[in-house]
Every structure is written in C-alpha cells, then in structure tokens.
Residue, then its C-alpha position, 0 to 999 in steps of 0.5 A: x765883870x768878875x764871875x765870882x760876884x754874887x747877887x744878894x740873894x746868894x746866886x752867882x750873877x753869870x748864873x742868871x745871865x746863863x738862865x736869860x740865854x736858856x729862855x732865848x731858845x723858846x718862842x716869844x708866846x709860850x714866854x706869854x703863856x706862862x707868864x699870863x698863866x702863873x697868877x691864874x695858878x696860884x690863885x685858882x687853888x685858892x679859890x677851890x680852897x674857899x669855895x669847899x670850905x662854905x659847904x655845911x657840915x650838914x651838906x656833908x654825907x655822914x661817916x657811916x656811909x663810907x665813901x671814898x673820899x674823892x667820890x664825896x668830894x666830886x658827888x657832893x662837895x664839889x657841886x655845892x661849891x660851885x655857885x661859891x666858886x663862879x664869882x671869883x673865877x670869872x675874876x679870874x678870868x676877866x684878870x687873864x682877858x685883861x692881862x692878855x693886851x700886854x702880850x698883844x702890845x709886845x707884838x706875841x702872836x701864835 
C-alpha cells in the first residue's frame, strides 16, 4: 500500500495504522477503562449542567451579598441541584454497569 494515499477525512492512512501500534503498548483494561469511561464524561457535564439550571432564581442568594461565585455554587446551588441530579446519574451509572459486560465478554481482567 502507497504511503501517500489519504483517508477521506484528510489523515494519511499509514498514520493510523502508526496510531494502532502506539495503543498496542497499554494493556488491554486501561483500553476498557477509557473506552467505558468516555460516555460517562461527556454526558456527566450535562447532567450538572440541567441540574444547576432547575434551581429558582428565588433559590439564589441576592447580588448585594457578594459571595464568590464557587462558594454560592457549593453552598447553595450545588445542594439544590442534587435531587435533579440523582435520577440521571443513576442512568449513568446502571449504562456504565451494563456497558462493563463488554469488557468482561473480551476476557479484560485487572
């Protein structure tokens, strides 16, 4: 195979095959860890996100106290937006127990 032949998406194909060889080096649970964890990440912000967002302005404590912001959002917010957070978490969660008897069926031990 020609080295110069390029994928459609503009990478040049002996430049994934080098990318394959370099994930060779790490063992075959980090690869599982990583790959069960990558969904978790993406929709765990999301799910901050929806939560923070349910809280009331009324639940808000009002500008002239001055706090910093990261102290209203862990002293206040924050424990609002927990019980908004719970469900979609455990969705989360029981998705990641679920998605962990793919790495088992590969034979991945740690």
């Amino acid at each position: 195979m020609d080295a110069t032949i390029q994928a459609g998406f503009g990478v040049r194909i002996d430049r994934l095959f080098e990318i394959d060889r370099r994930l060779d080096a790490f063992p075959n649970w980090v690869k599982a860890v990583v790959a069960l964890s990558l969904p978790v990440t993406g929709y765990m912000p999301e799910t901050v996100r929806g939560g923070t967002r349910t809280v009331p302005r009324s639940g808000k404590p009002p500008r002239h106290w001055r706090s910093a912001p990261a102290r209203t959002a862990f002293s206040i917010v924050l424990p609002q937006a927990f019980k908004q957070m719970l469900p979609p978490t455990m969705n989360l969660y029981c998705s990641m127990a679920m998605a962990t008897s793919l790495a088992n069926n590969r034979r991945i031990t740690i």
